[in-house]
N, C-alpha and C positions, 0 to 999 in steps of 0.2 A: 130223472137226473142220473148221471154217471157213477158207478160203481167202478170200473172198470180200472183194471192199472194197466201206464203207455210205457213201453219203451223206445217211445219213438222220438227220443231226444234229438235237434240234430244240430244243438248249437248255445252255448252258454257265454252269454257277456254280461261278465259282471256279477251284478246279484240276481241275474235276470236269464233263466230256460226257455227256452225256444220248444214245443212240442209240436208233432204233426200228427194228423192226423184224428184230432180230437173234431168231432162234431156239434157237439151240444156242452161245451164249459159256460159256464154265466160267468159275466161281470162280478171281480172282488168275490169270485169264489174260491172257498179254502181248498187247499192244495196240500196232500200230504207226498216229501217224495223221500225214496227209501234209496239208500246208498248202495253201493258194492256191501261195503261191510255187513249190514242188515241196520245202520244207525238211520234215523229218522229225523228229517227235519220239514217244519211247514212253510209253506207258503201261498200264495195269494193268488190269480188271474189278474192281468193288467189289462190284457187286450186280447180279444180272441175275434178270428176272423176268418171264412174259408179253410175249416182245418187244421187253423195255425191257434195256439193258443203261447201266449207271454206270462209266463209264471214268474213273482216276484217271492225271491228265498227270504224267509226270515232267519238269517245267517248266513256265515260265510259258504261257499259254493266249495271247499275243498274238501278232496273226497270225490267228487263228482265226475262219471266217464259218462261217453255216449253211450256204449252199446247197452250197459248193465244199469244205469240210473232207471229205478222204475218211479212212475208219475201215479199220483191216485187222486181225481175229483171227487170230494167229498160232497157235494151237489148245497153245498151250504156256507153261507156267508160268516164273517166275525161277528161272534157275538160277545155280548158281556152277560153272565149271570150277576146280578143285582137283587140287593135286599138290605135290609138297615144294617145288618151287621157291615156291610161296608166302611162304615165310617171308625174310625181309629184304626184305619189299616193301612198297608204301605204295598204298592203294586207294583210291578216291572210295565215299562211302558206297552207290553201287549195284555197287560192284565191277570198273571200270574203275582201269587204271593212272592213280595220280596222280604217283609218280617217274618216271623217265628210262625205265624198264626196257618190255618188250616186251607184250603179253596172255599170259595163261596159256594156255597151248593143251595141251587135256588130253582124252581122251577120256571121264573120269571128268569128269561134269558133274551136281552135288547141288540140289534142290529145295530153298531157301533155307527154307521153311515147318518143315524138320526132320520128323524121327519120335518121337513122345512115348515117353518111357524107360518100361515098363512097371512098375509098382512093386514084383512080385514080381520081378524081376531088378535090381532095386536094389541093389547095395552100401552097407552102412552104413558114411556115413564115419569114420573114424579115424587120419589118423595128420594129424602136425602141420606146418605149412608155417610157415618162419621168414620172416618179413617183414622184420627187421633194425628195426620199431619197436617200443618198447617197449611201448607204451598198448596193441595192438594182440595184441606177442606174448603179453606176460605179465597181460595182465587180461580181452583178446577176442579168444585166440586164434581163429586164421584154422584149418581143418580140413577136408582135402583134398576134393573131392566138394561143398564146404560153395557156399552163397550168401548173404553178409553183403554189405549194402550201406552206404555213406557217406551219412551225411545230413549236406549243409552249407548254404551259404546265400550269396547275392551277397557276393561282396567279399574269402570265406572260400577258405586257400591249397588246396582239393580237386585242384588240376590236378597241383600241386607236393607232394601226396599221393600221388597215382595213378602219377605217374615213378617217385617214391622206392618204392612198392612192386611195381610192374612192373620196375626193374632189379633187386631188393633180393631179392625170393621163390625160396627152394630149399625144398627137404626134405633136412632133414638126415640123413647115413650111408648115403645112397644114390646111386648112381649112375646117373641116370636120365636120360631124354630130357626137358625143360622146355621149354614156349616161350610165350609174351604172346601174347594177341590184345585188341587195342584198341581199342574201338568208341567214334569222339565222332561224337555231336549235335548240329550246330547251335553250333561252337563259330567264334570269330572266326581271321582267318587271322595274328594277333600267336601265340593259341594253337597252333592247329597249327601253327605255325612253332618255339614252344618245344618239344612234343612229338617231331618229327620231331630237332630238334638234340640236343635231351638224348638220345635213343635211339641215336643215333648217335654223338655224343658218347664215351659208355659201354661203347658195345659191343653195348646190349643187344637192336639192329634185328637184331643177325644170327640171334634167338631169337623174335622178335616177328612179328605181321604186323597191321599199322594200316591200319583203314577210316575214312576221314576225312569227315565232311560238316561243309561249313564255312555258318556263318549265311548267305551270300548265296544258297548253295545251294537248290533249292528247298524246301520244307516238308516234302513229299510223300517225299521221298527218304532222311528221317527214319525214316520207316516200315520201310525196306528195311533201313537201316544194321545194328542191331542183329542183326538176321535173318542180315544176311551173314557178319558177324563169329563169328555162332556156328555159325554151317555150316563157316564154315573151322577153327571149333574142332572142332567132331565129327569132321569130317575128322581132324586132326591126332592126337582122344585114340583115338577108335577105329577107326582102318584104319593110322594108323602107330602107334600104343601109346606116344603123350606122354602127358606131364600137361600140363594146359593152363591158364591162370589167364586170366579173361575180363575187362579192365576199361569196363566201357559209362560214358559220358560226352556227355551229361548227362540222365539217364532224365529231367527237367520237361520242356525241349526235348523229346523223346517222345512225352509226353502232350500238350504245347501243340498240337503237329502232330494227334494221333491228337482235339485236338476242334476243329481245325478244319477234317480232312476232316468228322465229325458231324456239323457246323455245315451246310457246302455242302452234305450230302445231307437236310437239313433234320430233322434226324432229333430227339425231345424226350432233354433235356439233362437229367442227372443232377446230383449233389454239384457246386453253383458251376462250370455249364455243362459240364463232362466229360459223356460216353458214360456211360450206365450198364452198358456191358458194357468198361471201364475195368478193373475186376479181371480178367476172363478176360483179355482180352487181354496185360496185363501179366504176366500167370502163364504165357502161351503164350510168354513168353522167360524169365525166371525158375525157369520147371522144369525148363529145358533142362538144367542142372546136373545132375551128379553122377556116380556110379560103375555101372556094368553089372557083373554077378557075370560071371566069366570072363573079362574082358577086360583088358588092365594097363593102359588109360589114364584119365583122368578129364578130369572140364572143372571147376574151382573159377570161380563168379563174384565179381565185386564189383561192383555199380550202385553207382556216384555219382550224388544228385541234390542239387538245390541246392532249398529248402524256400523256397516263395515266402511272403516278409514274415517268415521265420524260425516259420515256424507248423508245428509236429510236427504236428500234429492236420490238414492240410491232405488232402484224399483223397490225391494222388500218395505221400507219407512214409505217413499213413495206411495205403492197400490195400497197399504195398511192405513194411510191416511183418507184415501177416497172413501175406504168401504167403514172404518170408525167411526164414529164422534167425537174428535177429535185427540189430543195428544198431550201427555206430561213430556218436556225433556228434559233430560238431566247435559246440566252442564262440564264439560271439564275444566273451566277456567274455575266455577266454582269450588267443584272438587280440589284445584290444586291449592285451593285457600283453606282446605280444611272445614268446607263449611258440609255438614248434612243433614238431610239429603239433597245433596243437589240441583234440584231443580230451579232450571229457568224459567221463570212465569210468563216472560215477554212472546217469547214461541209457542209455549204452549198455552191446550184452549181446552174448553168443556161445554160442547155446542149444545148440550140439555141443561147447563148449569140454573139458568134462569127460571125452568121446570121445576129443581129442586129445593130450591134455596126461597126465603122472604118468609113472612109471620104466618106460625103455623107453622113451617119445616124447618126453619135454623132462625133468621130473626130479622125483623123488618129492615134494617138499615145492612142490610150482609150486599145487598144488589148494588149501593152506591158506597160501601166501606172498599170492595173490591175494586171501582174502577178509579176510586181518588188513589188508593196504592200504585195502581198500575198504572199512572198516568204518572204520579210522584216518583215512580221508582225508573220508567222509563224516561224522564228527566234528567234525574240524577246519573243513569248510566249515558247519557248523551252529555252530560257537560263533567263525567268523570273521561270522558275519552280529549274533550278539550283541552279539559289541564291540562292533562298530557303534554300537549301541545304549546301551551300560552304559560300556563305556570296558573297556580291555583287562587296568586293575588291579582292577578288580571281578572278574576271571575268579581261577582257584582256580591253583598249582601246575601238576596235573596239566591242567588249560587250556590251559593257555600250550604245554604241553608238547604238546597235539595240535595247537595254532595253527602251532608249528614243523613239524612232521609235515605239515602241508598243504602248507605253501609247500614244504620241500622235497623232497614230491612230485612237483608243481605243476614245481620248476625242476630237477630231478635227473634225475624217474623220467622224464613227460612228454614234457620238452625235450628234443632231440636235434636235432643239425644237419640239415639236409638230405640230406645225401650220407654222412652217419654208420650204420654197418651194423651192428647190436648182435647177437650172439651170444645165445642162450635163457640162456649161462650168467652174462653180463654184465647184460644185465635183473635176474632172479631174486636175481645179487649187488649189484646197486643198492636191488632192495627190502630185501635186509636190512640194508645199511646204515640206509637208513632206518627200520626196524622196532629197530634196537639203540638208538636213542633211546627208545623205552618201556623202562620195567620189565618183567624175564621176565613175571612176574604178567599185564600187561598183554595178551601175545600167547595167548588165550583160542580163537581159531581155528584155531592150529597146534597138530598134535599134537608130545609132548614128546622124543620121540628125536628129531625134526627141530629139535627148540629145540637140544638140548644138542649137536648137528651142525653148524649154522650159525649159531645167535645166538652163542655164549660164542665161535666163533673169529670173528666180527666185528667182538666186542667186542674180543677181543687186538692186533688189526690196527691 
């Protein structure tokens, strides 16, 4: 491997070196390159080919001439040193201390790229992770192993989401090791200043470990962020046997970066300028989830992304949707009601939910309490757009009577404070209150020992 320093710059676009005459650079090899002045800054191999190697700066590029920029392959890829002191620490998204505290000094040092889980050594997920929200526990539920992402949108409370279910997540009846790993993108430093306080605040840094890249940050360091985060997750699920719950913020930020390195390597632009290798790559963090057979730990994810112009249909929500299981979204019409957290149930979904949930993981009648709601409340938003229209005395009796049912979905089941931790059994007894406003007759999706179980004593209540 290369020891050598190049001066053979012969072309800088961007955050991205152009070197000639390298032979032997590997793939995502570290790069150290030394300025005119004698300042040093690293960076990475993007593409190397016949000679040519594409080094990507982690930093801005000023400063940098052709003749005198010297280049050095360091013949060794990113790594993370790793060890339990990790945990109640704060990182910069390339993994440098951003608290007070010292470097990890580990001799255990992990290739940030990870090892793809093999699928026949897959654990299939199944047991239930209580978030303490309602929308979330009892309509999509979260299920350990699981990768369900948030889809929100500028302006939309995801940060004041991601706190509340990073202090708020157990599994319940068991006594297990638990800990957060927080990955933000390209977030402002008002944010990570909230993030860091509320974590601390709580208690919950002493479980946690956050990799931070803040917007001034460079672009390119974007790239690294999420990567790191989930190294120290693997770390954490399988060599100490946690369960680990991942929250990445904000996979747009992500992609923003991942097409404008594209851009600088000139490279023809996919779906509204993105890479058309946009999917792999996003799947190359996305799959990192889940369970190994033999092992007791897991990595449960969650990406947060924020949906540019509020468009599902946008590639980032788009390809996130293929490679996930499925999706929470948060609404703005909700939001403009005041209600949180906003999420809309009707869009979203939890394609392992079924895996999780029923007697023995949350409680027998949770599989038909979910889908009378959702079918009640999808109702009621269908003949609250009528009114609209017709005027709400035109509507029948039993109308009116799912119009109530919406709203107090909407402000009962929904809404929940911030800092409010809701029990599977508190959830579950909020839908029935609200389901005891219909007629027995009405609850058509629950079966009938579960009616005569929970409706008739809801109703005595």
């Amino acid at each position: 491997m290369s020891r050598l320093e190049y001066t053979s710059v012969n072309r800088v676009a961007g955050p991205l070196l152009f070197v000639e005459g390298v032979d032997n650079a590997g793939y995502n090899e570290l790069v150290e390159i030394t300025l005119p002045s004698g300042e040093t800054r690293n960076g990475q191999v993007l593409e190397t080919s016949r000679g040519l190697a594409v080094v990507q700066i982690f930093g801005t590029t000023t400063g940098l001439d052709l003749p005198t920029t010297r280049v050095k392959f360091k013949g060794e890829t990113v790594k993370l040193p790793v060890s339990e002191e990790i945990l109640g620490r704060i990182f910069t998204g390339l993994g440098q201390p951003r608290d007070s505290g010292p470097p990890i000094l580990s001799d255990t040092k992990l290739d940030i790229s990870g090892a793809a889980i093999n699928p026949y050594s897959r654990a299939e997920p199944s047991e239930f992770i209580q978030t303490g929200i309602s929308a979330i526990d009892g309509m999509n539920t979260l299920v350990r192993g699981q990768k369900l992402p948030i889809f929100s949108a500028a302006g939309l409370p995801h940060n004041d989401l991601a706190a509340q279910i990073a202090r708020q997540s157990k599994v319940l009846g068991k006594e297990e090791t638990f800990a957060v790993v927080f990955g933000a993108m390209g977030i402002t430093s008002e944010e990570a200043n909230f993030f860091i306080k509320d974590f601390e605040n709580t208690g919950a840094l002493e479980r946690a470990v956050l990799f931070l890249n803040l917007a001034d940050d460079p672009s390119m360091e974007r790239i690294i962020t999420p990567r790191m985060a989930l190294t120290a997750a693997e770390y954490l699920a399988f060599t100490l046997d946690t369960h680990v719950l991942v929250i990445l913020s904000d996979m747009t930020n992500y992609c923003e970066a991942l097409r404008e390195i594209s851009s600088a390597r000139e490279e023809v632009p996919g779906r509204r300028g993105y890479p058309g290798y946009m999917y792999t790559d996003l799947a190359s963090i996305y799959e990192r989830a889940g369970r190994i057979k033999g092992r007791k730990g897991s990595i449960t994810q969650i990406p947060i992304l924020s949906m540019p112009g509020d468009d599902i249909t946008h590639p980032i929500p788009d390809l996130t949707g293929y490679i996930t299981e499925g999706q929470t979204v948060l609404s703005r019409e909700l939001h403009r009601r005041g209600i949180y957290p906003p999420i809309d149930v009707l869009p979203s979904l939890s394609r392992l939910m079924n895996q999780g949930i029923g007697k023995g993981r949350t409680r027998e009648d949770h599989r038909g309490v979910a889908d009378q709601l959702y079918s009640a409340y999808a109702q009621g938003r269908d003949l609250r757009s009528l009114s609209a229209i017709v005027g709400e005395a035109a509507l029948t009796e039993s109308d009116r009577l799912y119009l109530k049912v919406a709203d107090r979905f909407e402000k009962e089941f929904v809404s929940q404070g911030r800092y409010q931790d809701r029990g599977i059994e508190e959830t579950l007894g909020i839908g029935w209150d609200i389901l005891s406003m219909l007629p027995e007759g009405e609850l058509k999706r629950i079966k009938k020992e579960f009616i005569d179980k929970y409706y008739k004593r809801q109703a005595l209540e």
